[in-house]
C-alpha positions in Angstrom: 5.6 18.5 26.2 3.2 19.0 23.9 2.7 16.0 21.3 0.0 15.3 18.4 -0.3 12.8 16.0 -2.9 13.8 13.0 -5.1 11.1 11.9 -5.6 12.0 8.3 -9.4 11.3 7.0 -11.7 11.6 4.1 -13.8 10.5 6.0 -15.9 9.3 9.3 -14.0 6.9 11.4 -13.7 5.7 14.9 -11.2 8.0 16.5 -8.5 6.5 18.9 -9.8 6.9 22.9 -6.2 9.1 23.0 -6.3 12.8 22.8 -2.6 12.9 21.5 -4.2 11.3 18.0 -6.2 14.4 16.3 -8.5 13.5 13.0 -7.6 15.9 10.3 -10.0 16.1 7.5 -7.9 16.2 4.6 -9.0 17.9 0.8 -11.5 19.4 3.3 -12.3 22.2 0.5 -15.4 22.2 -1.0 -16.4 19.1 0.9 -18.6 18.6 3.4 -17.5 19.1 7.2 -16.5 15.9 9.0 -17.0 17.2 12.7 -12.7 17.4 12.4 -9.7 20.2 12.1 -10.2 20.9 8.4 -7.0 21.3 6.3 -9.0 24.1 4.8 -8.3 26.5 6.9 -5.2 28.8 7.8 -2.3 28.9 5.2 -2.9 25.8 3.3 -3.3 23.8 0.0 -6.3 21.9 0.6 -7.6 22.1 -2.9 -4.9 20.4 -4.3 -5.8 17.2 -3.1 -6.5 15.8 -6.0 -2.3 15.8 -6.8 -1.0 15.4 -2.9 -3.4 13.3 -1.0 -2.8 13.5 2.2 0.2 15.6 2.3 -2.6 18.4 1.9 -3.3 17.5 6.3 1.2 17.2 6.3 1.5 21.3 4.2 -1.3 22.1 6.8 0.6 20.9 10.3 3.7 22.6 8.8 1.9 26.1 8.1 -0.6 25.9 11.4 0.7 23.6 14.4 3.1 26.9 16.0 2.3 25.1 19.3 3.1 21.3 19.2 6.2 20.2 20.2 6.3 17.2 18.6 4.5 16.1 15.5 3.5 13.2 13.4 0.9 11.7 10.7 -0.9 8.6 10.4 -4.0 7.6 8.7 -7.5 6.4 9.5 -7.0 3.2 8.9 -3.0 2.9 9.4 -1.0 3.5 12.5 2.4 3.0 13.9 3.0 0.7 16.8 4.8 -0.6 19.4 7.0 -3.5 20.2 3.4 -5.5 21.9 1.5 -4.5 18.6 -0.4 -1.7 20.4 -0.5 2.0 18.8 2.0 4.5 21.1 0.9 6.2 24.1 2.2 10.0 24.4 5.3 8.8 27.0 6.6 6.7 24.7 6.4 8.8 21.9 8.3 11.3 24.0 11.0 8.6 25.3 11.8 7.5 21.7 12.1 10.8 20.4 15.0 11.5 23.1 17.2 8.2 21.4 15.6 8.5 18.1 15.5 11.6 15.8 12.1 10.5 14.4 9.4 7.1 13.7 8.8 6.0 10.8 7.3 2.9 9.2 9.6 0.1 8.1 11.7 0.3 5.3 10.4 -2.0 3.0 12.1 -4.6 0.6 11.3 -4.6 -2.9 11.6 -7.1 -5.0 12.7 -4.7 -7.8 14.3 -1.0 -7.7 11.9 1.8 -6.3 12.4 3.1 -10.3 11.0 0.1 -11.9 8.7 -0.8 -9.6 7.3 3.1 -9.8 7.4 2.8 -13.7 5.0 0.0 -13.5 2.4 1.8 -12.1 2.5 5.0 -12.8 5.0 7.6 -15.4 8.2 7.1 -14.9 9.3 10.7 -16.2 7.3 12.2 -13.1 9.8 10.5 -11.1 13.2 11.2 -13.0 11.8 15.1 -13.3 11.5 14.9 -9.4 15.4 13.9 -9.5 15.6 16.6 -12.5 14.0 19.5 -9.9 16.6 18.2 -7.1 19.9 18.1 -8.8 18.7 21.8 -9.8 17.7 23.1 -6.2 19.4 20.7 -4.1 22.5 19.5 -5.8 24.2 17.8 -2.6 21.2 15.9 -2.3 20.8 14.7 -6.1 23.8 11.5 -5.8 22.0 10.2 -2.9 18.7 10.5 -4.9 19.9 8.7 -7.3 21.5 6.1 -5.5 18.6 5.1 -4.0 15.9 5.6 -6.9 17.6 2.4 -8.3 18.0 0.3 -5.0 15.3 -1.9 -3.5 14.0 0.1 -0.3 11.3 3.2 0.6 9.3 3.6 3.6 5.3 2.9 3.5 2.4 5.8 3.5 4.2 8.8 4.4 4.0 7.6 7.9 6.5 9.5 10.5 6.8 11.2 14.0 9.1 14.1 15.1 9.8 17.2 16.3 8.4 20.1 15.0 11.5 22.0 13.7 12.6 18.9 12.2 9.1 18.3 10.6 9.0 21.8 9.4 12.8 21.1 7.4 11.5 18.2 5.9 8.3 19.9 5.0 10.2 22.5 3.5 12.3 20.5 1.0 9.8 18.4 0.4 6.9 21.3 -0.5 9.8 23.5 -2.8 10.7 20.4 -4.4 7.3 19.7 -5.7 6.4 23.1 -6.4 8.7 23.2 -8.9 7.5 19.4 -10.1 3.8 20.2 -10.4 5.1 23.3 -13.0 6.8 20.6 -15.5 4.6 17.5 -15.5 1.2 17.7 -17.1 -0.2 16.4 -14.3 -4.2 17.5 -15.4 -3.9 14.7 -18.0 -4.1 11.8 -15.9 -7.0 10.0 -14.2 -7.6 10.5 -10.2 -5.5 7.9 -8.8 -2.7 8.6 -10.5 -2.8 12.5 -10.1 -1.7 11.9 -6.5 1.5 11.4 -7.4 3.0 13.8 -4.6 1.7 11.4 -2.7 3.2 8.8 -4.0 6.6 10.0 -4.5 6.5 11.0 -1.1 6.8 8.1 0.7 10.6 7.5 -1.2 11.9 11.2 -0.3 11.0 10.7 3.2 13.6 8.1 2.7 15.9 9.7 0.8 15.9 12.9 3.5 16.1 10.8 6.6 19.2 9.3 5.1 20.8 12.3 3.6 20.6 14.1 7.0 21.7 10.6 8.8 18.6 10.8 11.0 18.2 7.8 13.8 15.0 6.6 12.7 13.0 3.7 14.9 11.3 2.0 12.3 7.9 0.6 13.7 5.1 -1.7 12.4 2.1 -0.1 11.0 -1.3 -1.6 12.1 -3.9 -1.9 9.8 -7.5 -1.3 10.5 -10.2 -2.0 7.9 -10.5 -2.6 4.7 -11.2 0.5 2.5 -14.4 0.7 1.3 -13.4 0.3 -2.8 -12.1 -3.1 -1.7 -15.1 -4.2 -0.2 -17.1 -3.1 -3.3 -14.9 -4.6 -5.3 -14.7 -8.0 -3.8 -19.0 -7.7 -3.2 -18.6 -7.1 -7.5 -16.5 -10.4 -7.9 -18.8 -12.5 -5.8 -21.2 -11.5 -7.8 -19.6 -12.4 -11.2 -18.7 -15.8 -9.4 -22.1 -16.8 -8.0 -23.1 -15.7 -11.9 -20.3 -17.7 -13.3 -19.3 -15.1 -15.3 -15.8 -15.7 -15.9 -15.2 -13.4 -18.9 -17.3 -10.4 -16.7 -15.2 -11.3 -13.5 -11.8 -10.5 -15.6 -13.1 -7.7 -17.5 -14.2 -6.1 -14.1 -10.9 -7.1 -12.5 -8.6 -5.9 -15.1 -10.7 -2.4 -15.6 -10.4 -1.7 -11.3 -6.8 -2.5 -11.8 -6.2 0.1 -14.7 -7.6 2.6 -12.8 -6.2 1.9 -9.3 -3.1 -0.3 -9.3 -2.6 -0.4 -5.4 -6.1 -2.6 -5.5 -3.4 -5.6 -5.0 -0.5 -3.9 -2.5 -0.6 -5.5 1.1 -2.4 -1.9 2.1 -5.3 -2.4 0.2 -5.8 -6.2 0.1 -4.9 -6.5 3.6 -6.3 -10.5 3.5 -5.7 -11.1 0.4 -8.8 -11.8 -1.1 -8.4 -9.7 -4.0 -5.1 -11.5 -4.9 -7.3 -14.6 -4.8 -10.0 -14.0 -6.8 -7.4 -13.2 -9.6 -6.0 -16.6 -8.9 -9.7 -18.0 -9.4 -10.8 -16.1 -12.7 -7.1 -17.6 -14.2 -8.0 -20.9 -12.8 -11.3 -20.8 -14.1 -10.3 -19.3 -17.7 -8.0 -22.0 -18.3 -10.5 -24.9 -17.2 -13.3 -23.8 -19.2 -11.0 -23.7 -22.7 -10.1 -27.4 -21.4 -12.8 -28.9 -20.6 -16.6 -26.2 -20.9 -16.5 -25.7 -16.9 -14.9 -24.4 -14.3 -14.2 -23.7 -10.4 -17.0 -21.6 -10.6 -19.7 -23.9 -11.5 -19.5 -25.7 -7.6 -21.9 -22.7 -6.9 -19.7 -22.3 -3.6 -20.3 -18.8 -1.3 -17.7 -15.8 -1.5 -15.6 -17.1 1.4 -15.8 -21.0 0.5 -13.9 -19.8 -2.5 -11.6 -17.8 -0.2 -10.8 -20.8 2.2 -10.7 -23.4 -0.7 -7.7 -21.5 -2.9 -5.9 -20.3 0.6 -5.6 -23.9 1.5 -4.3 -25.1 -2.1 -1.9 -22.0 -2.0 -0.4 -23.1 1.6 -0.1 -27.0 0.4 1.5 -25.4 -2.4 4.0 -23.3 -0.3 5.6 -26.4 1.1 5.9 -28.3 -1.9 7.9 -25.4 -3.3 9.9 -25.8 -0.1 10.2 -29.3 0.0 7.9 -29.2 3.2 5.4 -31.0 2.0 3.4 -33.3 4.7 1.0 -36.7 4.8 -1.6 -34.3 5.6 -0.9 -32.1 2.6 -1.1 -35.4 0.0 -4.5 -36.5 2.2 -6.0 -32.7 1.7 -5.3 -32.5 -1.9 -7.4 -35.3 -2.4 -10.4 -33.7 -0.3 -10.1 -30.4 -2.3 -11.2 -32.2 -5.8 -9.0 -29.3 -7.6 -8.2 -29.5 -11.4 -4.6 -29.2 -12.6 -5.2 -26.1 -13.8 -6.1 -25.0 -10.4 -2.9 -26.5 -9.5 -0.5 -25.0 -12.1 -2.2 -21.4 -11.5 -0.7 -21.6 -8.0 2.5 -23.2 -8.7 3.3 -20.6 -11.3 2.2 -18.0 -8.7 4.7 -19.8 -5.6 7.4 -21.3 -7.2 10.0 -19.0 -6.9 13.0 -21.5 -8.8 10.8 -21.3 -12.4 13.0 -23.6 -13.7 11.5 -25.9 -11.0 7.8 -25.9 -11.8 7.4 -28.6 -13.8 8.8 -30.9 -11.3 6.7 -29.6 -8.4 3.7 -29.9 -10.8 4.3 -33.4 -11.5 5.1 -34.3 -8.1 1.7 -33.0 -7.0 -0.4 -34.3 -9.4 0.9 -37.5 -8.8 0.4 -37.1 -5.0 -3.1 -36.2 -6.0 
């Protein structure tokens, strides 16, 4: 049986020692050869990268794989695994696939519906004319669509492994629906990150279809490798600002990245966290220097001091707002020499009961 999982790329990476995983260069027109298959070639939509992302490398396997039996996309830096946390050789792959009708990431949890949560990041109306578009062409699939759109759950990176015919069904709703999209949103207007909103919308109709069809899915972890390169710039920029003490540059930076790329902050992107922290430093810092004319920032520490010194406050902070609190906790808050504000940035960030903050505050600053 024959079985391939595309690696989509943008770019060079270290490919898997496994000829079942195949780098696919995707937007591959007009760009410069990667040494890869290019989803330029064959029937294909390459140049319309800028709106799909990587479903350019999905349109591409539907059109030009006539020869694998089973199919399935990950990315350069994201892959599914197994149960030991090690990416899928091809006889497992194969052994799943005769229990399960396809693999797929996780469904995730949201904290919110898919609906708001899509509205705060990007339009909204790109999403209901999606719904608009399949009420018109796929009517039996429109209350399940809309079912969903306001419940709590989506799958993660347009991640999934099948066989081909069932890959080329999905492909087939899935490119017809957005054809039709593309036609009603005035999707030229916006800035790059949030033209690929195929890509985006994506990941919640792979959802949608594997549950309209009642498909046995095995969801799987997805292993991260890396950090993209535009977190790593940005966090080198923040340092920067920090070792400068520039507060008001550090925010101003922060807040301009996040405008134009609001996944800068999803577990994806900021896969330690660092990003998430330095947020919680230029708050902490804003708020101490309208106090007292100083701040965090003027202890001069390095990049990763900063990192290790608000991770530890944030995990003593965790257990207070469980009432797990420890000796040890009480004797490190003491070492740290943070200022309330420090404190009261993370407790507004942990505490979960608001209602409780003020308490927990107290309780630590007394401690302290």
């Amino acid at each position: 049986m024959s079985v391939k999982i595309y690696t989509m790329t943008h770019k060079k990476f270290d490919v898997p020692n496994d000829p079942m995983y195949v780098p696919l260069q995707v937007g591959a027109e007009g760009k410069e050869p990667l040494g890869y298959v290019r989803d330029n070639t064959g029937e294909n939509i390459s140049a319309l990268n800028c709106y799909y992302s990587e479903l350019t490398g999905v349109y591409w396997i539907w059109k030009n794989d006539t020869e694998s039996d089973i199919v399935g996309v990950c990315h350069y830096r994201r892959y599914l695994l197994n149960e030991k946390g090690v990416m899928f050789r091809k006889e497992e792959i194969e052994k799943l696939l005769s229990e399960y009708d396809c693999l797929t990431s996780r469904l995730l949890t949201l904290d919110f519906s898919y609906h708001y949560g899509f509205s705060d990041n990007h339009n909204v109306r790109d999403l209901d004319v999606t719904g608009e578009v399949i009420r018109e062409k796929y009517p039996e699939d429109y209350p399940l669509f809309e079912k969903l759109v306001h419940e709590n759950h989506t799958y993660f990176g347009n991640i999934c492994v099948m066989k081909k015919p069932l890959f080329d069904a999905y492909c087939a709703w899935l490119f017809d629906i957005f054809a039709e999209v593309r036609k009603r949103i005035d999707i030229d207007s916006y800035d790059s990150y949030h033209k690929r909103v195929f890509g985006f919308i994506s990941e919640f109709l792979l959802y949608v279809w594997v549950t309209k069809h009642k498909l046995r899915a095995y969801e799987c972890m997805v292993g991260m490798i890396g950090e993209k390169a535009e977190t790593k710039e940005m966090k080198q920029r923040l340092a920067d600002y920090f070792a400068e003490k520039d507060i008001v540059g550090a925010k101003q930076y922060f807040m301009e990245m996040y405008t134009k790329r609001p996944d800068v902050l999803m577990e994806a992107s900021d896969i330690t966290g660092d990003l998430r922290i330095c947020m919680q430093i230029i708050a902490t810092a804003e708020r101490e220097f309208a106090t007292t004319g100083t701040s965090i920032l003027d202890r001069s520490c390095a990049f990763e001091d900063y990192m290790h010194l608000f991770k530890t406050l944030n995990g003593i902070v965790r257990r207070y707002c469980a009432g797990r609190q420890t000796t040890k906790d009480k004797e490190m808050l003491a070492k740290l020499h943070l200022s309330e504000e420090a404190v009261y940035v993370s407790v507004l960030a942990f505490c979960k009961e608001k209602e409780k903050t003020a308490e927990i505050l107290n309780q630590i600053n007394m401690d302290i």
